[in-house]
C-alpha positions in Angstrom: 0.0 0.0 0.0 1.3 3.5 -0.9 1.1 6.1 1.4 -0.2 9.2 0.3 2.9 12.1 -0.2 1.7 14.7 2.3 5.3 16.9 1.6 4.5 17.1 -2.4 0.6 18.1 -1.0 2.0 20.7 1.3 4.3 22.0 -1.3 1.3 22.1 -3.9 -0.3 24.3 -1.7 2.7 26.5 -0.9 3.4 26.7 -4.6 -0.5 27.7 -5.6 -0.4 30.3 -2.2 2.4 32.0 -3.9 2.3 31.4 -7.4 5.9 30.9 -7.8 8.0 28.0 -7.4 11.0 30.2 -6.2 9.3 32.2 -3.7 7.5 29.0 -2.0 11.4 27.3 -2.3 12.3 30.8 -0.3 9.8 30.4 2.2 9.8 27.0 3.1 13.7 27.2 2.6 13.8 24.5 0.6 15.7 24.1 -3.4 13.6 24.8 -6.3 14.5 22.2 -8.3 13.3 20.4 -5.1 10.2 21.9 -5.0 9.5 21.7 -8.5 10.1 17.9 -8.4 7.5 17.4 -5.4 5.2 18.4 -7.5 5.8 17.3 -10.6 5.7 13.9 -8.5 2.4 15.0 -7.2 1.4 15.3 -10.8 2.5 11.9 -11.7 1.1 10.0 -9.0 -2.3 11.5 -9.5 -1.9 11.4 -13.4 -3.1 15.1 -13.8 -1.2 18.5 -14.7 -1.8 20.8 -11.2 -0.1 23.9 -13.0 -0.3 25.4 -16.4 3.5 26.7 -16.6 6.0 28.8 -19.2 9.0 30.7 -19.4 7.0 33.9 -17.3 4.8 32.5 -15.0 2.6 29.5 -13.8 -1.2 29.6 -13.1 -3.3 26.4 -11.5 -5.2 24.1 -13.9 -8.8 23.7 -13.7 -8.6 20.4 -12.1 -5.4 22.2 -9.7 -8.0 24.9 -8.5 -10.0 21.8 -7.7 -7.8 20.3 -5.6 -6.6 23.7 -3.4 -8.9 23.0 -1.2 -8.0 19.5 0.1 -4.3 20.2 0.2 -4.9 23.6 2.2 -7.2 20.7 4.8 -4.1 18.6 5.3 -1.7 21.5 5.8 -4.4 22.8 8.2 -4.7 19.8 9.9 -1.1 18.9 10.0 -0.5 22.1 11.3 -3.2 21.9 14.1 -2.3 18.8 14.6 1.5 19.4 15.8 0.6 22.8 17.6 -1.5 20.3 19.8 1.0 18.1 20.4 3.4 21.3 21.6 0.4 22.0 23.8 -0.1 25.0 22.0 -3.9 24.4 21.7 -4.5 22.4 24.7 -7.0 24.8 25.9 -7.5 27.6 23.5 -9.7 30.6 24.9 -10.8 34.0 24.1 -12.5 36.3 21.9 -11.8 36.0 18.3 -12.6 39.0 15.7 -13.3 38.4 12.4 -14.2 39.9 9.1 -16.1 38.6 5.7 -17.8 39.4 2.6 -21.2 39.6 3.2 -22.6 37.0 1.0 -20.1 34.6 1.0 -19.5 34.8 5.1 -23.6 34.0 5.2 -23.7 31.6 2.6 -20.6 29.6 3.5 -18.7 30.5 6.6 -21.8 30.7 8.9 -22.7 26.9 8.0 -19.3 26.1 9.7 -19.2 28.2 12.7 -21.2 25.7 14.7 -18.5 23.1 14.4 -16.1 25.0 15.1 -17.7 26.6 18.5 -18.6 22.6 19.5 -14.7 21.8 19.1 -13.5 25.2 21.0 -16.6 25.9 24.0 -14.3 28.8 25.3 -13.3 30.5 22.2 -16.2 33.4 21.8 -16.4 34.7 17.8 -17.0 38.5 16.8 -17.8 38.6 13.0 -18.4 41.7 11.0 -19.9 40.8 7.3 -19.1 43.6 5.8 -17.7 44.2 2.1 -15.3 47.0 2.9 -11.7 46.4 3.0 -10.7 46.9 6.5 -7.3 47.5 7.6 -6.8 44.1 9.6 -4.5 45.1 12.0 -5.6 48.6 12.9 -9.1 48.1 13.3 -8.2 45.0 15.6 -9.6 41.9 14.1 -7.7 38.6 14.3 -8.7 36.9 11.1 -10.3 37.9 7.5 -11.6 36.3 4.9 -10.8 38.1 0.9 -12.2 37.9 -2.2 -9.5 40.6 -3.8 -6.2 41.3 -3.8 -3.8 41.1 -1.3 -1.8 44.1 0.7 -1.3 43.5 4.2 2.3 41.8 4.3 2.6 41.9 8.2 -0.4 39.1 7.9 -0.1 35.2 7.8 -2.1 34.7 4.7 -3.3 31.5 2.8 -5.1 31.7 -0.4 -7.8 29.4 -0.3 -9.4 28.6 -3.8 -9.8 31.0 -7.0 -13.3 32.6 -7.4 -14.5 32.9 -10.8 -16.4 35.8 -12.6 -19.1 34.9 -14.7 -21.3 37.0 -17.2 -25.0 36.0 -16.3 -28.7 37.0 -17.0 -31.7 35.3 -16.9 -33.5 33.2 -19.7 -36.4 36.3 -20.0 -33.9 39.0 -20.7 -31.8 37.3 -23.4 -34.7 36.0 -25.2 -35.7 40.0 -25.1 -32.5 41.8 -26.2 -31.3 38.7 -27.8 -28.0 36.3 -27.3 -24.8 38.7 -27.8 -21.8 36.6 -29.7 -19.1 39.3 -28.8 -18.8 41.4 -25.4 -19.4 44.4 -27.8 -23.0 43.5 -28.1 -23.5 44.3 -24.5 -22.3 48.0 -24.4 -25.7 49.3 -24.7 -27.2 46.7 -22.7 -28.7 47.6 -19.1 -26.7 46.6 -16.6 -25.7 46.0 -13.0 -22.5 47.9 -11.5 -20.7 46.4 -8.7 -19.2 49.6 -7.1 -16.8 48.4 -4.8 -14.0 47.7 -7.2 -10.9 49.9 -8.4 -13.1 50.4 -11.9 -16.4 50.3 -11.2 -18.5 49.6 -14.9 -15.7 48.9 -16.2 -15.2 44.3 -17.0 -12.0 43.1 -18.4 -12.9 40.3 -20.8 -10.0 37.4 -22.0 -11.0 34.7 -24.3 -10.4 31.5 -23.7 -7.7 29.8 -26.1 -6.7 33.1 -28.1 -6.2 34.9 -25.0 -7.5 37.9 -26.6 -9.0 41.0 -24.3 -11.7 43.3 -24.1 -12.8 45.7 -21.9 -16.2 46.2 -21.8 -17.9 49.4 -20.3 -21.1 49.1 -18.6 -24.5 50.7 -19.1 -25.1 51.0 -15.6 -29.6 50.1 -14.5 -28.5 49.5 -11.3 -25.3 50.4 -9.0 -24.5 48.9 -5.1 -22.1 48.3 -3.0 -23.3 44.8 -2.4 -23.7 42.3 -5.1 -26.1 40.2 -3.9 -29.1 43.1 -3.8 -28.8 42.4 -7.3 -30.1 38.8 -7.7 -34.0 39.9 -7.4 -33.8 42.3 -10.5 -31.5 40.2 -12.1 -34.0 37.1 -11.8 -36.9 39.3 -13.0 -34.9 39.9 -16.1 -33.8 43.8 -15.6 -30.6 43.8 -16.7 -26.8 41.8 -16.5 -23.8 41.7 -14.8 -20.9 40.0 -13.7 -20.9 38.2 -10.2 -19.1 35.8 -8.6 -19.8 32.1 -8.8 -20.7 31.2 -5.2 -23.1 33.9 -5.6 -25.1 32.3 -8.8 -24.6 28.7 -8.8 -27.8 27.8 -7.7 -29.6 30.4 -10.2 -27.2 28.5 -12.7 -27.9 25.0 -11.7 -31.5 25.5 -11.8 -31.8 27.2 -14.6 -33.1 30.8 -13.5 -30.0 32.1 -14.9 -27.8 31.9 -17.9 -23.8 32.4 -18.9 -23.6 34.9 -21.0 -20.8 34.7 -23.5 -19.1 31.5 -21.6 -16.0 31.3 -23.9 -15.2 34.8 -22.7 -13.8 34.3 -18.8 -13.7 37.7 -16.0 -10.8 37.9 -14.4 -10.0 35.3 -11.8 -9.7 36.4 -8.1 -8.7 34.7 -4.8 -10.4 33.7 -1.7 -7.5 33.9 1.0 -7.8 33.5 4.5 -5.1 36.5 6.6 -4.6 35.9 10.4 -2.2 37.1 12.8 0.4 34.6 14.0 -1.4 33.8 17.4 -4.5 32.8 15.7 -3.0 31.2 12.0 -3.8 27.6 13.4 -7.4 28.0 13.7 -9.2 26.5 11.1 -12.3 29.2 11.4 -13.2 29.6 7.7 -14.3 26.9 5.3 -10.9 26.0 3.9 -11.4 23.4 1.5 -14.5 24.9 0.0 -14.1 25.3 -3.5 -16.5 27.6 -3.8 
């Protein structure tokens, strides 16, 4: 029986956090060729390609953003697990602050939460769900959940999974205005505007296989702060826009919704976990989630 290579997992994950075989061979002070054989044996034994890579830069497969999740659980675990035996957890108490995107901390953090206060009875939680970006530190919370980039260096951070973007409207409205077959079709197109971003109206567009860009400015119907006030009018077929995946799956899946233009992909963003030190062993958030 073969045992399952938890190093080439760990270094998968390391490798994916970073998105750079030489800076996750920094960190875990380790050679890159070594590093970049773990997990090309990782690849081998599970007979699948984890990374795409070339000359500039590397980016996870489709089937490597799959499988995030379960190698961030075992170096979780692993790393619970010896903290534990150092009696670094033996009791663990206190008040723990932390902060999350509204929809996704309700939809998929909440659902884990009572776990996690059944394993630690005298750790009490203080969540804000809030889509701001808070500074972490200053404001005085202990843990937060991203869907963005990252800035705060002083942070322990560990990306989690990669969120797509998808173009969606519902069956009624695209039987209306019709089914676009470029981006450009959409210009004139009502639409709903997702403000908190560094370019609000404003979607960068790459296709898949040519690579090729467009930026497509929005007609704006509709503008908030929070996506998921959308999802009513978007249902009743007033308008489109670009949300995240967590956020319509089940619209998708049961067909109140449509992808629009599906061989035309957002841009791909990062759910990542930031703690400071004392608290980076607690396994708070839904790690392994994929979505």
């Amino acid at each position: 029986m073969r045992l399952p290579d938890f190093e080439a997992w760990a270094i998968f994950a390391k490798v994916a956090e970073l998105g750079s075989f030489a800076r996750a061979a920094e960190e875990i002070q380790l050679s890159k060729p070594t590093v970049s054989k773990a997990v090309s044996r990782l690849e081998q034994t599970l007979g699948i390609a984890l990374f795409n890579r070339n000359s500039r830069h590397i980016s996870l497969t489709e089937t490597g953003r799959a499988l995030l999740g379960y190698a961030n659980r075992i170096v979780t675990e692993a790393e619970a697990a010896e903290a534990e035996a150092r009696g670094d957890m033996q009791r663990p108490s206190g008040r723990i602050r932390i902060t999350a995107p509204v929809t996704f901390g309700i939809r998929h953090l909440a659902p884990v939460l009572p776990e996690f206060m059944r394993r630690y009875p005298e750790i009490d939680l203080n969540i804000s769900f809030s889509d701001a970006i808070v500074d972490v530190v200053a404001d005085g919370y202990d843990i937060a959940l991203r869907i963005s980039a990252l800035a705060d260096s002083s942070l322990r951070a560990r990306r989690l999974c990669d969120v797509g973007l998808f173009l969606v409207a519902s069956s009624a409205w695209l039987n209306t205005v019709g089914r676009p077959e470029h981006p450009r079709d959409l210009e004139d197109c009502k639409s709903f505007v997702y403000t908190n971003t560094a370019a609000p109206g404003m979607i960068r567009l790459r296709k898949k296989n040519s690579g090729k860009e467009f930026v497509l400015p929005q007609t704006s119907r509709f503008r908030a702060d929070n996506a998921e006030a959308f999802l009513p009018s978007l249902e009743e077929g007033l308008g489109y826009g670009l949300f995240p995946e967590f956020m319509v799956s089940d619209g998708l899946q049961e067909a109140r919704l449509e992808r629009i233009l599906p061989e035309w992909e957002g841009p791909v963003i990062s759910l990542s976990r930031l703690s400071t030190k004392q608290h980076g062993n607690f396994c708070v958030c839904p790690a392994a989630s994929k979505d």
